[in-house]
C-alpha positions as CSV (number, residue, x, y, z in Angstrom):
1,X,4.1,12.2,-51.8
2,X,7.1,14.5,-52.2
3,X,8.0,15.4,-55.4
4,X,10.9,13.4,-57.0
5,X,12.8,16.8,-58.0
6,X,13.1,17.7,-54.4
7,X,14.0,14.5,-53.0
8,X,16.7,14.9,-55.9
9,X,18.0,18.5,-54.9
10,X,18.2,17.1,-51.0
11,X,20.1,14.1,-51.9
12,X,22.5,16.0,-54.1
13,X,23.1,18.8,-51.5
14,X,23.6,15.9,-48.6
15,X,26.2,14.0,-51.2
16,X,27.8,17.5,-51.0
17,X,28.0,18.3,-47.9
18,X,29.4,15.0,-47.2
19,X,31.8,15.3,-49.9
20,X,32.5,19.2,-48.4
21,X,33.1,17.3,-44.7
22,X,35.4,14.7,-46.4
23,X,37.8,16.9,-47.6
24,X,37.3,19.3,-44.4
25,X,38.9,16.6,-42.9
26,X,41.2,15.0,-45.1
27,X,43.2,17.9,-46.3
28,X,44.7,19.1,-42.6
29,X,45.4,15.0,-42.1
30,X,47.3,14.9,-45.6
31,X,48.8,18.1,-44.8
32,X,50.2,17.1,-41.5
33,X,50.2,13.6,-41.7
34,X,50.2,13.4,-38.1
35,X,46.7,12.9,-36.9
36,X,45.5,9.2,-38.5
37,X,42.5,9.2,-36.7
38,X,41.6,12.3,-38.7
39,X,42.6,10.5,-42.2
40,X,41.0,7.0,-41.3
41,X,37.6,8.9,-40.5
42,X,38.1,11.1,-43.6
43,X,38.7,7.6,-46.0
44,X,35.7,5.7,-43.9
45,X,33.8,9.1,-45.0
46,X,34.8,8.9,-48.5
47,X,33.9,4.8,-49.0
48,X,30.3,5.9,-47.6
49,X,29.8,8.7,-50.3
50,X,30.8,6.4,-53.0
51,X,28.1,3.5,-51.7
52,X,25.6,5.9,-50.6
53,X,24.3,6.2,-54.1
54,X,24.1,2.1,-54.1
55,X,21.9,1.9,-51.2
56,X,19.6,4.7,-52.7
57,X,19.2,2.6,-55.8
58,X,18.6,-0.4,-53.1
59,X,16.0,1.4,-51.0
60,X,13.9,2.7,-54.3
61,X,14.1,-0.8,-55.9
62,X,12.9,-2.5,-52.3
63,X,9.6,0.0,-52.2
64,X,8.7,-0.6,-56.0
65,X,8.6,-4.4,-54.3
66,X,5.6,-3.0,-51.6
């Protein structure tokens, strides 16, 4: 079984690199406000970062259930 400090440091640098695309996107479509699709994808981004640590929770209380 992997360590719980390493499947901590890959979580984190996911959450970050999510959180790094989010705003990758976001700021041009704010910027310009001319491309929505851009800013729709960068909000549906952002609600997904914010629940992603939810469904971790979820998935490590479900195998505690095995």
């Amino acid at each position: 079984m992997m360590r719980m400090h390493l499947v901590f440091a890959g979580m984190l640098a996911g959450y970050l690199l999510l959180l790094l695309i989010a705003f990758r996107i976001a700021i041009p479509a704010l910027v310009n406000m001319q491309n929505d699709g851009a800013l729709i994808l960068a909000i549906l981004l952002a609600f997904a970062l914010a629940a992603l640590p939810f469904f971790v929770c979820f998935l490590m209380e479900k195998n505690d259930e095995d």
